[in-house]
Backbone bond lengths (Angstrom), bond angles and torsions (degrees), N, CA, C in turn:
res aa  C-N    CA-C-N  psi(-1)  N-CA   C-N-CA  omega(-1)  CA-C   N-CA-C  phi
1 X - - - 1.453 - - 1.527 109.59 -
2 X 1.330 122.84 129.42 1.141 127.86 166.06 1.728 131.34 -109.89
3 X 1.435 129.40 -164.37 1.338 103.26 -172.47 1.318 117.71 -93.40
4 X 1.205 100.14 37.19 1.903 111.00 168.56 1.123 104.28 -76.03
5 X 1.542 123.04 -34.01 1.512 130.90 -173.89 1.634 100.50 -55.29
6 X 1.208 133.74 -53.97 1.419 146.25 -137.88 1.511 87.14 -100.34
7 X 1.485 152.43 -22.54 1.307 138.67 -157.26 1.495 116.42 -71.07
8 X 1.427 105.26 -50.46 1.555 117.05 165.28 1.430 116.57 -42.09
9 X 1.038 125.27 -66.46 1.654 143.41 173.12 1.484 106.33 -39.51
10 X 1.559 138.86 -60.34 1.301 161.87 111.49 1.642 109.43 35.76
11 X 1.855 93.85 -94.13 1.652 77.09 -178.26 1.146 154.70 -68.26
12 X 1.257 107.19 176.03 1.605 119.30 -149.71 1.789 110.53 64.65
13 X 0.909 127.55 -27.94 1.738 119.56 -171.88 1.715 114.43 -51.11
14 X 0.976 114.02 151.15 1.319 134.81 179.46 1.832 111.66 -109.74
15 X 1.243 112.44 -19.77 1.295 107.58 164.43 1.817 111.51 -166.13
16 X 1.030 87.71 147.58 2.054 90.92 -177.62 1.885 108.67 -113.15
17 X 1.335 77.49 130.71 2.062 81.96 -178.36 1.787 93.72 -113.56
18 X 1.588 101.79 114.06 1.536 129.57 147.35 1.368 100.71 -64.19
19 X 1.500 115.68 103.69 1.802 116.54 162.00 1.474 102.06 -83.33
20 X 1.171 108.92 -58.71 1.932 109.62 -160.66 1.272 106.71 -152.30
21 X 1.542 127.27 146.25 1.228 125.96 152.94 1.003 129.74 -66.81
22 X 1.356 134.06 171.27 1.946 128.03 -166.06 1.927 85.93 -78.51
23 X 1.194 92.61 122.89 1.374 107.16 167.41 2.139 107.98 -126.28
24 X 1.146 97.36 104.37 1.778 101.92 166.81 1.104 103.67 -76.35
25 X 1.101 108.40 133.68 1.858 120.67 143.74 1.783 113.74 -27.31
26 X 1.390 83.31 -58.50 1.709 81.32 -148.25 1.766 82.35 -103.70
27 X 1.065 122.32 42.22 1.414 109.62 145.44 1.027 158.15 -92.94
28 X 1.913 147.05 111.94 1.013 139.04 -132.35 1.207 116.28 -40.89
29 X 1.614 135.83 146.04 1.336 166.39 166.24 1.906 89.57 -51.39
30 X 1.515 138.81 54.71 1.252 111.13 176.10 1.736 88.78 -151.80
31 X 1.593 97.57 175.00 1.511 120.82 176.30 1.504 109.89 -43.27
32 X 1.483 115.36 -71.72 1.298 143.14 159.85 1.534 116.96 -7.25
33 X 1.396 102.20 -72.32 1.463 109.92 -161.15 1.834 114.61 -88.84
34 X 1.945 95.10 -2.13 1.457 83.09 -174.13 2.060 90.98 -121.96
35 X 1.225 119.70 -43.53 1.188 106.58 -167.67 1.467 103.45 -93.77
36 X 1.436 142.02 25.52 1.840 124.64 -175.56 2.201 69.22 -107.39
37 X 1.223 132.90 -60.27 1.326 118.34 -154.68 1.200 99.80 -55.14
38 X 1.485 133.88 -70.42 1.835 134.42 165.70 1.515 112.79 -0.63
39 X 1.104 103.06 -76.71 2.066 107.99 -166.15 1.611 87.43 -97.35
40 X 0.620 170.48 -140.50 1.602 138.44 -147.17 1.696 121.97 35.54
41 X 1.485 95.51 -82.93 1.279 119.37 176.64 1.513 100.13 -52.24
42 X 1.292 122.04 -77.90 1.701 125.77 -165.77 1.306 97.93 -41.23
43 X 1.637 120.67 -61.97 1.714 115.14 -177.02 1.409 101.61 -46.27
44 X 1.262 145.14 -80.78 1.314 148.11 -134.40 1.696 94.63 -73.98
45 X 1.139 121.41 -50.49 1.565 122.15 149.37 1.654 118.81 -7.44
46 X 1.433 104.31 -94.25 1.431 134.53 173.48 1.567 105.16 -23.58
47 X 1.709 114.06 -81.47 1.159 137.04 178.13 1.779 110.00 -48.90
48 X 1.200 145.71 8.39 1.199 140.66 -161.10 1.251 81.13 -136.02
49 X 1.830 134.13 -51.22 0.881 122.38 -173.92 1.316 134.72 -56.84
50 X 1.906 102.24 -22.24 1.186 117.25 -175.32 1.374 137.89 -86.08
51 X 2.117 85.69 -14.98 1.108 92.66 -176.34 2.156 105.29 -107.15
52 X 1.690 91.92 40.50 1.526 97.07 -173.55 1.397 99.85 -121.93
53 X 1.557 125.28 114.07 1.763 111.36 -161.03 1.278 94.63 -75.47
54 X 1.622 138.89 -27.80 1.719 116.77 -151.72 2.084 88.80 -86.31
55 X 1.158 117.41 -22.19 1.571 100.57 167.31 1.572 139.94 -34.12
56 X 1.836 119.45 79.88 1.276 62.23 -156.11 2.106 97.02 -108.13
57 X 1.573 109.76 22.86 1.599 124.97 171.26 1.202 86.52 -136.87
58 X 2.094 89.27 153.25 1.153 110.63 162.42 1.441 105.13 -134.95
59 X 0.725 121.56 140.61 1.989 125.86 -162.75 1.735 98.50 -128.26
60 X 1.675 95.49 108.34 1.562 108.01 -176.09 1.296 93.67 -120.22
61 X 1.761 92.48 128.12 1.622 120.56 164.95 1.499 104.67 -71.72
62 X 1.156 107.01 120.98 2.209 128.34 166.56 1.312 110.97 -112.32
63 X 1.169 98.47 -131.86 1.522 106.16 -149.32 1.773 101.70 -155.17
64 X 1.156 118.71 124.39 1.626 110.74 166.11 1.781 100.09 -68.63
65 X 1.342 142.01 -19.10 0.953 131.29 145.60 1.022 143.24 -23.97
66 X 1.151 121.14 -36.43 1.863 138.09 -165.02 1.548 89.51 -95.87
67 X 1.265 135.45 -2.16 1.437 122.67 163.88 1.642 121.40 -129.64
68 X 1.244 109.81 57.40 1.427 143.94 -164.11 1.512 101.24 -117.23
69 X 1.909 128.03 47.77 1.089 95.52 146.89 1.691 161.60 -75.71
70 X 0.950 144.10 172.81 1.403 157.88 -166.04 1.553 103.93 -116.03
71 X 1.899 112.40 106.54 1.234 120.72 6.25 1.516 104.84 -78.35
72 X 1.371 113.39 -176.08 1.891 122.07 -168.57 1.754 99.10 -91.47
73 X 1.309 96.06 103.55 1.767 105.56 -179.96 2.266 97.68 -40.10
74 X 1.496 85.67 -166.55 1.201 101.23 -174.69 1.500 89.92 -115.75
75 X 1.656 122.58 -27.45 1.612 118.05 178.18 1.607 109.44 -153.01
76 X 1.324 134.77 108.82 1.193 134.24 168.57 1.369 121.04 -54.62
77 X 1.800 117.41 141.86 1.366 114.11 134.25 1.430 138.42 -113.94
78 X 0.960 113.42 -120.42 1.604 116.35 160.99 1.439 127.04 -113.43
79 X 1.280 114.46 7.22 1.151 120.91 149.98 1.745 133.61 -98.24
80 X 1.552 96.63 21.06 1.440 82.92 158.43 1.734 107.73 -138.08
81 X 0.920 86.06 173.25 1.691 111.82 -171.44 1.618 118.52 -118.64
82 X 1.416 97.78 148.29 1.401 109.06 -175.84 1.849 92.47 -70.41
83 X 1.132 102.63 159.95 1.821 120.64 176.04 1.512 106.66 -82.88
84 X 1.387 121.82 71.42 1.409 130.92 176.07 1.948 104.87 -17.21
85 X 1.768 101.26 -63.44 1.248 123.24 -172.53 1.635 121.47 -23.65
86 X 1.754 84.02 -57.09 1.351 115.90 -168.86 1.881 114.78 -91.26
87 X 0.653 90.71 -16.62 1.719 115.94 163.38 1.545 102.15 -74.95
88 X 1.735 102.15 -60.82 2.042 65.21 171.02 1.434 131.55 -98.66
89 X 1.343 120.02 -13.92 1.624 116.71 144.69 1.285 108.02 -7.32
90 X 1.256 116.96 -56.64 1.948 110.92 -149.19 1.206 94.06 -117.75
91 X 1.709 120.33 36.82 1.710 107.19 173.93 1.306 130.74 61.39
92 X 1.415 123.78 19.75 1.465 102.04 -168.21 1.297 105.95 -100.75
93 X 1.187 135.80 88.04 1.321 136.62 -170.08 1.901 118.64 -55.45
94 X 1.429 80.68 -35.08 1.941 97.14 -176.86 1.307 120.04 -57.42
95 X 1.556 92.62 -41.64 1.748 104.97 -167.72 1.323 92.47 -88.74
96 X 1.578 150.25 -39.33 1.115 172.86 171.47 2.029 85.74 -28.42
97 X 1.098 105.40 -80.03 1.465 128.12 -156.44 1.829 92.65 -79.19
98 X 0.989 130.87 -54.91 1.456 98.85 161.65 2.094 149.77 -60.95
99 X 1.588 63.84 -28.51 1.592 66.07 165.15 1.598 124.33 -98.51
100 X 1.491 107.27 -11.15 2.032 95.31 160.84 1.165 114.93 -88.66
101 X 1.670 120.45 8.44 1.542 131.94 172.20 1.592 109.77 -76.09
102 X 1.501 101.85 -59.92 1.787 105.53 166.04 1.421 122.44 -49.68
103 X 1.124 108.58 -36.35 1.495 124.09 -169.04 1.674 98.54 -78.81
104 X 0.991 120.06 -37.53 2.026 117.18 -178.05 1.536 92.08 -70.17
105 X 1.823 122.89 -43.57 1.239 99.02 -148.36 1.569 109.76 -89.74
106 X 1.859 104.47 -9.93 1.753 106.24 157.95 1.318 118.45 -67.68
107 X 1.659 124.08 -25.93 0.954 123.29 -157.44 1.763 107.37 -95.23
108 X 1.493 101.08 -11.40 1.796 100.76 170.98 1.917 90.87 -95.25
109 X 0.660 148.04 20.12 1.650 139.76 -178.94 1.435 85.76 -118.94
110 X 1.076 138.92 -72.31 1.377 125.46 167.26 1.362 118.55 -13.20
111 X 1.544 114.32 -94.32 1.198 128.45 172.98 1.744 132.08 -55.77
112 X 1.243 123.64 -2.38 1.419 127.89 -148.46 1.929 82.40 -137.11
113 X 1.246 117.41 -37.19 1.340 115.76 -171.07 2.027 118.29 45.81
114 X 1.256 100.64 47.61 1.855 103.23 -172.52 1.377 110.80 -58.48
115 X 1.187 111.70 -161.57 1.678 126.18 -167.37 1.605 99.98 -83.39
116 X 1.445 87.66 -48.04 1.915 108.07 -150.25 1.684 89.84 -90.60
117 X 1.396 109.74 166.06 1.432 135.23 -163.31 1.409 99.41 -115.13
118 X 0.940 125.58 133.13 1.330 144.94 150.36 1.976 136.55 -62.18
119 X 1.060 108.64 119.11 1.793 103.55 -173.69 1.514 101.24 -133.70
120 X 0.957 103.75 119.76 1.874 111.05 164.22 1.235 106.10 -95.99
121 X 1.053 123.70 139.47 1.625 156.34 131.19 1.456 124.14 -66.10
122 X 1.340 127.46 113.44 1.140 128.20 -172.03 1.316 116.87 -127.18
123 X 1.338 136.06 69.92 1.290 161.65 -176.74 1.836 110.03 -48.72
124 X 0.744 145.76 143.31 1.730 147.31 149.24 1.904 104.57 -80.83
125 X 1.330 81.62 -162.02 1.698 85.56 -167.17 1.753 102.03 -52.14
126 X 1.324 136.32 147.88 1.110 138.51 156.95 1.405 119.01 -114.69
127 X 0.745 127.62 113.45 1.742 148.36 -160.29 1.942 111.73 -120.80
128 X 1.490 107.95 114.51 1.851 122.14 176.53 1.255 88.52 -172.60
129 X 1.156 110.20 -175.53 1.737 143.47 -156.71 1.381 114.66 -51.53
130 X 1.222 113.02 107.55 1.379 100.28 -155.01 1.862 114.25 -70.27
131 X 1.084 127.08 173.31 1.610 108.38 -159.45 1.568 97.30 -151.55
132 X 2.028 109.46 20.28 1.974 123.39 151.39 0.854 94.50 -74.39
133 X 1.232 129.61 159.01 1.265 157.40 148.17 1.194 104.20 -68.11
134 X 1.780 116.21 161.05 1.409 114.21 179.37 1.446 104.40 94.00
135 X 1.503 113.96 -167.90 1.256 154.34 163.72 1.764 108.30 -83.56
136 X 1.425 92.27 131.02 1.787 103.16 171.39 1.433 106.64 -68.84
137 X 1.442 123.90 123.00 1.293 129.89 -161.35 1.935 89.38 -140.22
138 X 1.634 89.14 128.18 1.693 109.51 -168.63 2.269 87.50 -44.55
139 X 1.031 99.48 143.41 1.621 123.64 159.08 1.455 99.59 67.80
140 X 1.413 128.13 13.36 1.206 113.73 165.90 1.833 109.32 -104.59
141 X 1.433 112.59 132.46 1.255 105.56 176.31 1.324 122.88 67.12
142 X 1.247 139.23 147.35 1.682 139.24 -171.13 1.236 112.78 -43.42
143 X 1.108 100.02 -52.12 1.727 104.68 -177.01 1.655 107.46 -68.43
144 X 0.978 106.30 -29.37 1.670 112.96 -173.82 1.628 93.83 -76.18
145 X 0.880 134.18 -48.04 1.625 147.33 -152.34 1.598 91.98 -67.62
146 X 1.952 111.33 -59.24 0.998 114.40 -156.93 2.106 109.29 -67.15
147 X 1.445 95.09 -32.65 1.528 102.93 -179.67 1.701 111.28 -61.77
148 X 1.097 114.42 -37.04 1.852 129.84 159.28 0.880 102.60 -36.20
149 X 1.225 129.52 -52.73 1.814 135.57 -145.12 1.350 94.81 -97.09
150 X 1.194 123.80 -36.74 1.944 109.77 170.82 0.809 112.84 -97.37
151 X 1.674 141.79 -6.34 1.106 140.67 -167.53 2.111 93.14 -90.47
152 X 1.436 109.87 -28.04 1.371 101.14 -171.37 1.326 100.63 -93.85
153 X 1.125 142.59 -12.47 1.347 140.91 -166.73 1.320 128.99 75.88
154 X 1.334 108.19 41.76 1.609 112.29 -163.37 1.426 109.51 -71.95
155 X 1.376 121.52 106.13 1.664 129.79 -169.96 2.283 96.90 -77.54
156 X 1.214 96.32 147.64 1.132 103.08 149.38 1.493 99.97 76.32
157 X 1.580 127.56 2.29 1.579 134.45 -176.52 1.479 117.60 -86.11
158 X 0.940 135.54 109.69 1.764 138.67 164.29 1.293 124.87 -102.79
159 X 1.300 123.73 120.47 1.299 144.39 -155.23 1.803 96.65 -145.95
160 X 1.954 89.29 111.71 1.475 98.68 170.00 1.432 94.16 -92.34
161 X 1.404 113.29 167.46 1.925 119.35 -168.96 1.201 82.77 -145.64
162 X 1.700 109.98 -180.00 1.334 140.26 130.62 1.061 124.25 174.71
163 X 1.558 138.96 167.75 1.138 148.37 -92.89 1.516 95.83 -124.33
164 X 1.613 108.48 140.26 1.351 105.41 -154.02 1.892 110.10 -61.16
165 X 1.722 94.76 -33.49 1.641 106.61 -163.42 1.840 110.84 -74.99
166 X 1.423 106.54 4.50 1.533 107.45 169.15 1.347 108.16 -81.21
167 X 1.677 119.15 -38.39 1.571 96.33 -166.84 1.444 117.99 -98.21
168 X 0.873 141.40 28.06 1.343 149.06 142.93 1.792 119.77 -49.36
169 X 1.629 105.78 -41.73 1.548 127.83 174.28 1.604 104.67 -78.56
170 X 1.395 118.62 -26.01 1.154 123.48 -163.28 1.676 88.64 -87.70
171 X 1.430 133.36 -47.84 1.106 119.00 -159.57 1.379 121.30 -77.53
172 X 1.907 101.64 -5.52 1.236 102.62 -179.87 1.406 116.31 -91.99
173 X 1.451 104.30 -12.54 1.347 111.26 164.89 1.396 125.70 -57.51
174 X 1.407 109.54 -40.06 1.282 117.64 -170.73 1.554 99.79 -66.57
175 X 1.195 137.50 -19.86 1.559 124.28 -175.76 1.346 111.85 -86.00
């Protein structure tokens, strides 16, 4: 699918909000299945947007993840980046696939130079009602993740959150 899909949806808009990439539950633990749909999506995103004249923001949901370098500064900006490398050393497919998602959609504003402006949002864990099916099962899903995290005893861990129904207001802010 490319951003022919998104053109209909598109016109007339004045700005497009990227919430999330297709993330399954039950989708394999690999490179494949979590970061080719992500920057996929953001490109085909981007490119639809560009080719939509009343666009003139697009407000993409990330990750405070994607600015997790190694070693851990004393204060971030926007010039640094999570360690792709080292991200996949240690499996993290999630953080993996959001942050070469941000990175395509700076890297077509770079290169593509469009009409419309670009804004990331960079959220930490966000935690509400969970919306798997089933039973909350430790490491599946936020809520699952977060029950992991006390269930293992992780000493010395801080995790700012918040609540899914704030950033919706937040993204409209950003335009």
């Amino acid at each position: 699918d490319g951003p022919e899909k998104f053109g209909a949806a598109m016109q007339d808009c004045d700005a497009v909000f990227h919430t999330a990439p297709p993330m399954a539950a039950d989708a394999d633990w690999n490179e494949e299945a979590w970061v080719t749909p992500a920057v996929k999506g953001v490109i085909n995103l981007m490119l639809a947007s560009s080719q939509t004249p009343s666009v003139k923001a697009v407000v993409l949901t990330s990750s405070v993840a994607t600015i997790e370098p190694q070693p851990d500064p004393p204060q971030r900006d926007e010039t640094m980046w999570t360690d792709i490398d080292e991200v996949r050393v240690r499996g993290n497919f999630y953080v993996l696939s959001k942050t070469l998602a941000e990175r395509a959609a700076w890297d077509f504003m770079e290169r593509e130079k469009p009409k419309f402006r670009l804004v990331t949002v960079l959220p930490s864990m966000v935690f509400g009602p969970s919306r798997l099916p089933g039973k909350i099962e430790p490491g599946k899903g936020s809520i699952g993740f977060l029950l992991e995290w006390f269930m293992k005893g992780r000493e010395g861990c801080t995790q700012a959150s918040s609540y899914p129904e704030d950033w919706p207001r937040a993204h409209f802010e950003m335009v």
